[in-house]
N, C-alpha and C positions, 0 to 999 in steps of 0.2 A: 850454354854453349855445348857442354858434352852430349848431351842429348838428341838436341839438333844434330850435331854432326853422325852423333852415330845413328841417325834416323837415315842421313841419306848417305851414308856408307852400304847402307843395305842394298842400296840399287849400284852397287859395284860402280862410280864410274872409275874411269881410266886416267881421268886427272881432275885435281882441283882448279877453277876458275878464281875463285875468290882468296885472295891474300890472305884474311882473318882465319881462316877455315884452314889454309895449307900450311900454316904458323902454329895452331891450334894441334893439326894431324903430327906435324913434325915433332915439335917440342913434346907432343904427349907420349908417344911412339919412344924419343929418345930418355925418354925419365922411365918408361915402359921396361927399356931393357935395362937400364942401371938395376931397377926396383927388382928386376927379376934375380940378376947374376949378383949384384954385390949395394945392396940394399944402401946401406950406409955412404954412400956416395951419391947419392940421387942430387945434392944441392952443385954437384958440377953443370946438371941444367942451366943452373942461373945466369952461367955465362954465356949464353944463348942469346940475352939483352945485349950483348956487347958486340954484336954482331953489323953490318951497317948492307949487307945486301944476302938477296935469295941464296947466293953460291954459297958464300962464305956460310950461312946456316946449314946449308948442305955438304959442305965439308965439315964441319963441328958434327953434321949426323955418321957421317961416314966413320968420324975417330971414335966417335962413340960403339959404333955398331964392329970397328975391330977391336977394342980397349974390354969392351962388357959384350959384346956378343956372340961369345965363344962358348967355351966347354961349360961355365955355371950357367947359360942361357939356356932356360928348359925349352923355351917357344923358339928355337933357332930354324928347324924345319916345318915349324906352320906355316899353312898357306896363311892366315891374319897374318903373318912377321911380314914373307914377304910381300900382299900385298898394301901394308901401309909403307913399307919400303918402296915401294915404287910411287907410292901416291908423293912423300917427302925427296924420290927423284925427280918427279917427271914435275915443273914448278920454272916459270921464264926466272932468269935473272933481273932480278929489281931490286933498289934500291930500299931500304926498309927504314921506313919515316919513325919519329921519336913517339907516333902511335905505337906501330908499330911491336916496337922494343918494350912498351910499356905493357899491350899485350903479353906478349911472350913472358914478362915477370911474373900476371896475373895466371899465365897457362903453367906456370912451374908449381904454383901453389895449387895446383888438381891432384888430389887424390888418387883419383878412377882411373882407368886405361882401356882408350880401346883396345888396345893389343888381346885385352881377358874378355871382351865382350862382344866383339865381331865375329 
């Protein structure tokens, strides 16, 4: 999955189409900045599963990105920050099926970051 994704990251679009992909960006983006600013806290991702639609992941990205993405955030002004901040804004609101959420468990246990590779 990481790969894929960061393969068509490289053609810049302006939003994700596919749910697996903008779940994948999101969650990884948001473990991204824990990992960076305060390392030891990265398993607050996991509460990401608990989520039941697009918004509410999108506010879980929002607390995250004021809580860890301040002053220990060394990528605060890269252009990578924000534009997978924008890819984990721009996303309809939808309901997110117990795929879904099973996903997003499976995206917490990724290592890699696009945030370091795009």
């Amino acid at each position: 999955m990481f790969d894929r994704i960061l393969k068509k990251l490289q053609s810049k679009p302006v939003q994700l189409e596919d749910t697996e992909e903008w779940l994948f960006v999101t969650v990884n983006t948001m473990k991204a900045i824990i990992d960076n600013s305060k390392r030891k806290d990265t398993g607050t991702v996991k509460k990401a599963a608990e989520c039941t639609t697009a918004a509410e992941l999108q506010r879980m990205y929002d607390m995250i990105q004021g809580k860890y993405g301040r002053d220990g955030f060394s990528y605060r002004n890269s252009t990578a920050y924000y534009y997978l901040s924008s890819l984990a804004a721009r996303f309809p609101d939808v309901e997110l099926t117990d795929k879904d959420r099973e996903n997003i468990r499976n995206f917490c246990e990724t290592e890699e970051y696009l945030l370091y590779r795009i």
